[in-house]
C-alpha positions, 0 to 999 in steps of 0.5 A: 500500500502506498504511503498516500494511501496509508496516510491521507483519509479523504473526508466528504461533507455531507450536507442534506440536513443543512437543506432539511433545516432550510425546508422546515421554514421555506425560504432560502436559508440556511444555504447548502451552497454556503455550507459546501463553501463552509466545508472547503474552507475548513478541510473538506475534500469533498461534498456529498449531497442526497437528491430523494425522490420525494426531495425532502431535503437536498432538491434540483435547484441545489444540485444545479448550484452545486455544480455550478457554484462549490468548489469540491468535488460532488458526490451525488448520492442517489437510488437506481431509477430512471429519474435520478440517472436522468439527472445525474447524466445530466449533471455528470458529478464527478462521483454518484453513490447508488444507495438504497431509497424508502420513501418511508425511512427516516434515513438510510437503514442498510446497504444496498443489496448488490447481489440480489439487485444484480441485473436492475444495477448493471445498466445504471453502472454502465451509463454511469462509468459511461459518462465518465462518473465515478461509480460507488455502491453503499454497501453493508461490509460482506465479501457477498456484496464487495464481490458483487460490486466487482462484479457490476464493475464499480470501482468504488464501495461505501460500507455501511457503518450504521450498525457499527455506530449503533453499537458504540451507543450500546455499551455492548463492548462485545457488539462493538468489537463484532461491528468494528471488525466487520467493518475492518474485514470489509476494508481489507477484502474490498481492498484485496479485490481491488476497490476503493472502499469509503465509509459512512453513516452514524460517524462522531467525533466519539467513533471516528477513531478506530474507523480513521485507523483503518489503512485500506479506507480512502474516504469517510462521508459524515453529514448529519453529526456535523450539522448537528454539532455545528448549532453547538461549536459552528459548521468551521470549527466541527469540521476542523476537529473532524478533520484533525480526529481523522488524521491523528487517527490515521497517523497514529495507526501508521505509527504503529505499523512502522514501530 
């Protein structure tokens, strides 16, 4: 593994929830445009943005500005329909994320089933890494789905973290070890089959760390925690500790591999 591999932790800003905090009154503020600005400024590598069916917080005429306006690298996170490919070709971000999607779900509850959604995925992939989009599949870390994205020729996975950050909330220390290592296995099989894998979902500044650590994660992609935390400690300076938390995790797992 590279050094750059080894060392630099990319971070994407997630920023739906500053839109679902703006569409709770109407109106135009708070901006995620200027949250996106926020987020680069701070040490962002880039910007992950949601477009839901029933746009419940991210919505057409932001990922217009998005792409006209932020500086970072979108990531468009959206499920496989004809609509959301539409736009995305449209668009063309420089990366799309193809989740899960229930019009009833609070958030995303789990991975998309690459395996069993096979023949639905293939034609999004294709046009996808056709228009010269980066691929990624939201998956749960099992060596069922990391083979099924080779499979699909999707050069990028995210895995699932929610159940790992679930169990920290737990206080189960034997649910946390089992969820830690499901998440290190799948970095390490995702990497050996030649992904890039990302990680996501549930991530705080209490959990980050031993996720950070894990040599063979290129990206993590943290959204609803740093909106949260920004009402408390402002968008800047949230993101700057995030941004160090991962970094001194990532230095100090090298660190001791080199010792």
């Amino acid at each position: 593994m590279s050094g750059e591999t080894a060392m630099h932790l990319r971070l994407g800003v997630n920023i739906d929830h500053v839109a679902t905090i703006r569409n709770a009154r109407g109106g135009d503020h708070p901006d995620p445009v200027r949250a996106a600005e926020a987020a680069a400024a701070a040490g962002a590598d880039g910007i992950t943005a949601h477009l839901r069916e029933d746009r419940r917080h991210i919505r057409d005429h932001d990922i217009d500005r998005l792409m006209g306006e932020n500086r970072l690298p979108l990531n468009l996170e959206m499920a496989a329909t004809e609509e959301m490919l539409a736009i995305a070709l449209r668009h063309k971000p420089h990366a799309v994320c193809i989740v899960p999607e229930r019009r009833e779900e609070v958030t995303t509850e789990g991975g998309l089933d690459a395996a069993g959604q096979h023949n639905h995925l293939v034609p999004y992939v294709k046009r996808l890494a056709d228009a010269g989009i980066r691929v990624s599949l939201f998956i749960n870390p099992d060596i069922r789905q990391l083979e099924a994205a080779c499979a699909l020729g999707a050069p990028v996975v995210e895995l699932h973290t929610g159940a790992y950050a679930h169990a920290v909330d737990s206080c189960d220390a034997a649910r946390y070890e089992a969820e830690l290592a499901r998440i290190a296995d799948g970095a390490r099989e995702g990497f050996a089959l030649g992904l890039e894998v990302h990680a996501g979902h549930g991530l705080t500044f209490d959990n980050v760390t031993p996720i950070a650590a894990l040599a063979e994660l290129r990206e993590l992609n943290i959204g609803h925690f740093l909106v949260g935390e920004a009402i408390f400690g402002g968008f800047d300076s949230t993101i700057r500790r995030m941004r160090a938390l991962m970094d001194k995790a990532r230095a100090d797992a090298l660190g001791s591999r080199i010792a």
